[in-house]
C-alpha positions as CSV (number, residue, x, y, z in Angstrom):
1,X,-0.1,-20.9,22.4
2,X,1.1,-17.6,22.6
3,X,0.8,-14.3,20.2
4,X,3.6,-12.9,18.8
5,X,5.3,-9.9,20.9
6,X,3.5,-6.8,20.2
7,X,4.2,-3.6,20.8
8,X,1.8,-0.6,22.2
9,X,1.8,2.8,20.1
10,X,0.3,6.1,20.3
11,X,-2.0,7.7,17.4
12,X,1.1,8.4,14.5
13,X,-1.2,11.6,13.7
14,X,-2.0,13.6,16.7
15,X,0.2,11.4,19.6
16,X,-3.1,10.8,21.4
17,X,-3.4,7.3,23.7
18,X,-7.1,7.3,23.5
19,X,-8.7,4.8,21.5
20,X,-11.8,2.6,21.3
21,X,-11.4,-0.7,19.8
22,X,-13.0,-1.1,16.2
23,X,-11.9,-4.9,15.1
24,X,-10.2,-7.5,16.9
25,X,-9.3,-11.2,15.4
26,X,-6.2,-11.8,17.2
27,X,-3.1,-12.6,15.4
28,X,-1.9,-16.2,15.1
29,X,1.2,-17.8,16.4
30,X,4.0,-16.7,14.2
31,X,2.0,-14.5,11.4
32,X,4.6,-11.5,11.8
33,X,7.3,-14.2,10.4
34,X,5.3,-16.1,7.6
35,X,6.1,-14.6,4.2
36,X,2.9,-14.6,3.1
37,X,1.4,-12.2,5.5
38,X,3.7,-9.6,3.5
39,X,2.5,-10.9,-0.1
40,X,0.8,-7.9,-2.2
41,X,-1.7,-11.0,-3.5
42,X,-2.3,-12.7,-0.2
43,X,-6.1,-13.3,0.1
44,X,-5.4,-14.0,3.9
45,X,-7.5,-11.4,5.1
46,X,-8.4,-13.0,9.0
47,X,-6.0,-12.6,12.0
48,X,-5.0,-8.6,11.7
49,X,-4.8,-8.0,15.4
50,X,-6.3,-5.6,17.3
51,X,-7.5,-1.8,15.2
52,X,-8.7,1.2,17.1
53,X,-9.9,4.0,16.1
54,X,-8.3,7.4,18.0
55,X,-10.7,9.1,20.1
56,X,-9.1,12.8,19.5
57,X,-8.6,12.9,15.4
58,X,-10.2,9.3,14.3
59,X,-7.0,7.8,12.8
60,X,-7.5,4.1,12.4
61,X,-4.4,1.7,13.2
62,X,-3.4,-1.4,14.9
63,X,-2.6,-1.3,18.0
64,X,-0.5,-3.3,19.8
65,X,1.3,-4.0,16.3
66,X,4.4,-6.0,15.6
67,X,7.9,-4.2,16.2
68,X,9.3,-2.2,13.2
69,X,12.0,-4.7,13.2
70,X,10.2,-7.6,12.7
71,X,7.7,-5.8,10.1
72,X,10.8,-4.8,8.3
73,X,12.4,-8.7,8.2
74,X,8.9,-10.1,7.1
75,X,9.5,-7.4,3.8
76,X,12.8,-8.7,3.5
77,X,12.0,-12.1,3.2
78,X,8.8,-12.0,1.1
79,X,8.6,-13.6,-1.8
80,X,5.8,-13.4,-3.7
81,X,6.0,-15.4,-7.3
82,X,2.0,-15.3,-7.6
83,X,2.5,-11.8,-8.1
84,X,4.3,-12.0,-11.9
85,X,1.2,-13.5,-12.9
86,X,-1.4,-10.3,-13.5
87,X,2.0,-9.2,-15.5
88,X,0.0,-7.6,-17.9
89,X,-2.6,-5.9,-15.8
90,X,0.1,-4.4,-13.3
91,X,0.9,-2.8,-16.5
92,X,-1.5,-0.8,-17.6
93,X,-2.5,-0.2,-13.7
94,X,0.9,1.6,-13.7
95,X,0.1,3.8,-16.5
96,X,-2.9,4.4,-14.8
97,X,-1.2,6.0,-11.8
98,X,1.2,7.4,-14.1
99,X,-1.3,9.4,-16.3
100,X,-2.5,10.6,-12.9
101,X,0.7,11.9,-12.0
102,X,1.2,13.2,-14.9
103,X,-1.4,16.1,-14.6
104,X,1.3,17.7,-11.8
105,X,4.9,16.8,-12.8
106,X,5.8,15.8,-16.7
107,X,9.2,14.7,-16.1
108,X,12.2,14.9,-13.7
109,X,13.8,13.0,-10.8
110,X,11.1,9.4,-9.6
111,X,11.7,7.2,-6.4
112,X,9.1,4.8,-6.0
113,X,9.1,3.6,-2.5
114,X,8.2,0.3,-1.9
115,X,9.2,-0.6,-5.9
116,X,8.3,-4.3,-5.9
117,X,8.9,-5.8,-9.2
118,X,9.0,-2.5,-10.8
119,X,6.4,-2.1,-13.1
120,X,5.6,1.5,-11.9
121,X,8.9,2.1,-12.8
122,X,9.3,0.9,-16.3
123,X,5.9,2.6,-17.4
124,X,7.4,5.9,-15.6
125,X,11.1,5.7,-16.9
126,X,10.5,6.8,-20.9
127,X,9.4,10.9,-19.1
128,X,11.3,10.5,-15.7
129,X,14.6,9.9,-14.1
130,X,13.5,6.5,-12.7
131,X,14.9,4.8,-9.0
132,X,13.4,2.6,-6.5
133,X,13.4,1.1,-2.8
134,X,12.0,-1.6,-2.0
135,X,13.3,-4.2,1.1
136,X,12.3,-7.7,-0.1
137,X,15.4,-9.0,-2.2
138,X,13.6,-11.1,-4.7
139,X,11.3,-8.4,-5.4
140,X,14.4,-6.3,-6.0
141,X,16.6,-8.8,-8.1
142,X,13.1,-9.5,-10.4
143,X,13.1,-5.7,-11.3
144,X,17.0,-5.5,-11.9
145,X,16.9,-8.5,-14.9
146,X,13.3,-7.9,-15.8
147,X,13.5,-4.2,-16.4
148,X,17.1,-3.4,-16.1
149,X,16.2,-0.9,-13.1
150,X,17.8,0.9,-10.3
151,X,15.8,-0.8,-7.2
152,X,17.6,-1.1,-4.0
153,X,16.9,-3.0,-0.9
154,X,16.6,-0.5,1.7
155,X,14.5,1.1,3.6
156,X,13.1,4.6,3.0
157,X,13.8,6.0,6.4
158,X,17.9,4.8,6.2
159,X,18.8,5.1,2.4
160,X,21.6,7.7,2.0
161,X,21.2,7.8,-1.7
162,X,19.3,10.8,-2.4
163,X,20.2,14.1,-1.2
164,X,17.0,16.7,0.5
165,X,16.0,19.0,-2.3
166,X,16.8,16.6,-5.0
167,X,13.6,14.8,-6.4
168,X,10.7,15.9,-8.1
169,X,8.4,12.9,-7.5
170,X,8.2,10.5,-5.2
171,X,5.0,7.4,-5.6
172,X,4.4,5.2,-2.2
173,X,1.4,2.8,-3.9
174,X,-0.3,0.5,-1.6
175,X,2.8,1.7,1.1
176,X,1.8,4.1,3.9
177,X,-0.5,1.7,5.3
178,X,2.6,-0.5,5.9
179,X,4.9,1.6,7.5
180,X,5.4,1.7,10.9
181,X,5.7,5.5,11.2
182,X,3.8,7.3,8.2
183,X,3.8,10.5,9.6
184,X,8.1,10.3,9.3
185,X,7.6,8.6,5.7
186,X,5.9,11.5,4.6
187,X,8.2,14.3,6.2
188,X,11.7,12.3,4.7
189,X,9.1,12.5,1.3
190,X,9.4,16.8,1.8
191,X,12.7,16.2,2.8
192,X,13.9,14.7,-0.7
193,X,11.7,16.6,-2.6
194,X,12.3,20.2,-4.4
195,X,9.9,22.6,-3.9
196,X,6.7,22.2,-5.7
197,X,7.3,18.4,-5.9
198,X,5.1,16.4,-6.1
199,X,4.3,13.1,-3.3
200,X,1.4,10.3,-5.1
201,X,-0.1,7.7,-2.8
202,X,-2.6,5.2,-3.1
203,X,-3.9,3.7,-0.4
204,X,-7.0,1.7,0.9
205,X,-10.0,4.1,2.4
206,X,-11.2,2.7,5.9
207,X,-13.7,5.5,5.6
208,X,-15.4,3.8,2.2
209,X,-18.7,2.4,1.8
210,X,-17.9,-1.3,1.5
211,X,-15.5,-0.9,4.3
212,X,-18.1,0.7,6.3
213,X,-20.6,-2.4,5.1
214,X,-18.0,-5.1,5.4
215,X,-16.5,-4.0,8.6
216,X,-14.7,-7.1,10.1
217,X,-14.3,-8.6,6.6
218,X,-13.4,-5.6,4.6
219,X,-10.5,-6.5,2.3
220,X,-8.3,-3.7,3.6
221,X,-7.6,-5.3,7.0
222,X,-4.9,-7.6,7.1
223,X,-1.7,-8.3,9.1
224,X,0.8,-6.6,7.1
225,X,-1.3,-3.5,7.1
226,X,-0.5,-1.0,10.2
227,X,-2.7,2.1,9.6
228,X,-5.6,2.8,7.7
229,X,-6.6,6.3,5.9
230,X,-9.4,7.9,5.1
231,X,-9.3,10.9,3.4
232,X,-9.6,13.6,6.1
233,X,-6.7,11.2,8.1
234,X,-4.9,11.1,5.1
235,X,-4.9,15.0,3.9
236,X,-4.4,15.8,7.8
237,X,-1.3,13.5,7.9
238,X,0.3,15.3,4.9
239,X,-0.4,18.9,5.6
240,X,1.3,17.9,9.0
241,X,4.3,17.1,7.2
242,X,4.4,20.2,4.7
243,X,1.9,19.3,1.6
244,X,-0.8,20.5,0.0
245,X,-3.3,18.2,-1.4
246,X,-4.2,19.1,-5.2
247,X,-5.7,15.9,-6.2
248,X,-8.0,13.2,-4.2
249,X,-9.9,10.6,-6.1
250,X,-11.2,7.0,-5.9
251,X,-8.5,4.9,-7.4
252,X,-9.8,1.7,-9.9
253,X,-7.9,-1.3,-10.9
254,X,-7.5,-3.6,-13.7
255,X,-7.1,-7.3,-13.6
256,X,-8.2,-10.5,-15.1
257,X,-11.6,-12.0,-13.9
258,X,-10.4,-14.9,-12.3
259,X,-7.8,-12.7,-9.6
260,X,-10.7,-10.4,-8.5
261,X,-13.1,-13.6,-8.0
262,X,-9.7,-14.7,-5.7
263,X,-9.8,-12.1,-3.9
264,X,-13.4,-13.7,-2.7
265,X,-12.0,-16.8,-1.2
266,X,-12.1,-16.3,2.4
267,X,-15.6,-14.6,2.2
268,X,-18.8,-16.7,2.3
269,X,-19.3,-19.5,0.5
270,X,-23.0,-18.2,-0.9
271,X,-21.1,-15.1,-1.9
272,X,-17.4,-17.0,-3.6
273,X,-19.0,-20.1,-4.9
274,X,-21.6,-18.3,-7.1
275,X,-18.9,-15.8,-8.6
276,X,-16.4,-18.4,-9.3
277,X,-18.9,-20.7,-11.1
278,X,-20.7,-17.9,-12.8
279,X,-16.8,-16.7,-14.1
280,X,-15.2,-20.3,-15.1
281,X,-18.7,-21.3,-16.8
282,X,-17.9,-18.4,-19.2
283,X,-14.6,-18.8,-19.6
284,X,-13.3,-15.6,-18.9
285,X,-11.2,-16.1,-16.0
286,X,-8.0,-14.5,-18.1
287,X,-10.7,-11.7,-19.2
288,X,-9.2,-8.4,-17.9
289,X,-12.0,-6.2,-15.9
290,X,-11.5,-2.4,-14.8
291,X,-12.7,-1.9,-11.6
292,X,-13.3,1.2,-9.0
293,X,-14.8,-0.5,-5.8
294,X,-14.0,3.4,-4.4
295,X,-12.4,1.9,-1.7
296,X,-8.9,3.1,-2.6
297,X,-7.9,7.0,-2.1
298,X,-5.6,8.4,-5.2
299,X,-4.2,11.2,-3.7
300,X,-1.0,13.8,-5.5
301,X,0.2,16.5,-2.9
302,X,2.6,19.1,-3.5
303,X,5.2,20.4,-1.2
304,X,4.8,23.6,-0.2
């Protein structure tokens, strides 16, 4: 069988076409078009292609990588029902990125990027002037009779909705790694936004410790995911396009017991089996637990 057609790129950061590889589990037949490659709860963490590391400014990214066009249709086309069910923990993790945000810009004009359901959203709408993108129509249609929001399904890069100079925040969670061109993402982000806006990301951290220990089977690698940032990448990338980084932090989650022992599945059996038993045995698989595995980077930069 054959893998899917890939496409060679060039670092996004310094144009470079020197690399060394760093992982390699080659994709299977036909994950660029299964929609659960592009699920935010997929626990498919095998079969990301091929990730090098660039020789001249160490930006980590896949490479050859699916078209933009068929990334783009597999976002489209996700739908991703398993995702509702931490309803209450995508919550509070919202206003956890909100009272982040908050430290830099109170109130004004929000676009989330990449809105999904649009929980960000309906923690950050009672201080801001809320809208969102985001390209998978269920996700969108679950935020319009959910929350009653303003999410549209289009992409960042072609959305004529929003005029340059007009926004004082935009949020891109768990997005850069995704798109197929960051470095364009974040100059469209100082595009839209007024001067002194502010641009919040999270994003994995290929430079962490457990990424560093895990290596191959480090959470963070996966097909839908196209680059990966660690914080020197990440503040270089956005300095390129015009910010200034005022905050950079580990970034901790909240959900229930039994969705972080998930996220185990595909790992060892002497490492899944133990936590799963260990976690239904005291019944606390709905429990909800905070963690900060400071493998995530929480970063706010402001446009110059």
């Amino acid at each position: 069988m054959n893998e899917p057609k890939l496409e060679h790129i060039p670092c996004n950061l310094c144009g470079s076409e020197r690399s060394v590889v760093e992982f390699h589990r080659p994709y299977k037949l036909d994950t660029v078009s299964e929609c659960a490659t592009y699920a935010a709860t997929t626990d498919e963490f095998q079969s990301y292609g091929r990730i090098v590391r660039c020789r001249d400014c160490g930006l980590v990214y896949t490479d050859p990588r699916p078209a933009p066009g068929a990334l783009l249709k597999g976002y489209e086309e996700c739908v991703d029902e398993a995702y509702l069910s931490e309803s209450s923990s995508r919550s509070i993790n919202a206003h956890l990125s909100l009272n982040t945000l908050k430290r830099f810009c109170r109130t004004g004009k929000l676009l989330e990027v990449g809105a999904s359901t649009g929980y960000f959203l309906n923690a950050a709408r009672v201080d801001f002037d809320v809208a969102g993108l985001e390209p998978s129509e269920w996700a969108c249609r679950i935020a319009r009779e959910k929350f009653k929001l303003d999410v549209y399904p289009e992409s960042f890069d072609a959305t004529k909705r929003f005029e340059p100079a007009s926004l004082d925040v935009i949020s891109m969670i768990d997005v850069i790694e995704h798109l197929s061109d960051p470095l364009a993402a974040v100059r469209r982000a100082a595009e839209l936004l007024k001067p002194g806006g502010v641009l919040y990301l999270v994003t994995p951290d290929v430079g962490s410790l457990s990424a560093s220990l895990l290596r191959g089977y480090w959470w963070g690698l996966r097909p839908a995911h196209i680059y990966y940032f660690d914080k020197h990448t990440l503040r270089r990338l956005l300095e390129k396009a015009g910010f200034q980084v005022v905050l950079s932090k580990s970034f901790g989650r909240i959900f229930s017991w039994g969705y972080w022992a998930s996220r185990l599945r595909h790992y060892p059996g002497f490492i899944y089996n133990p936590v799963r038993g260990i976690i239904r045995g005291l019944d606390i698989e709905d429990k909800l637990l905070y963690l900060d595995t400071r493998d995530s980077i929480e970063i706010c930069a402001r446009k110059k």
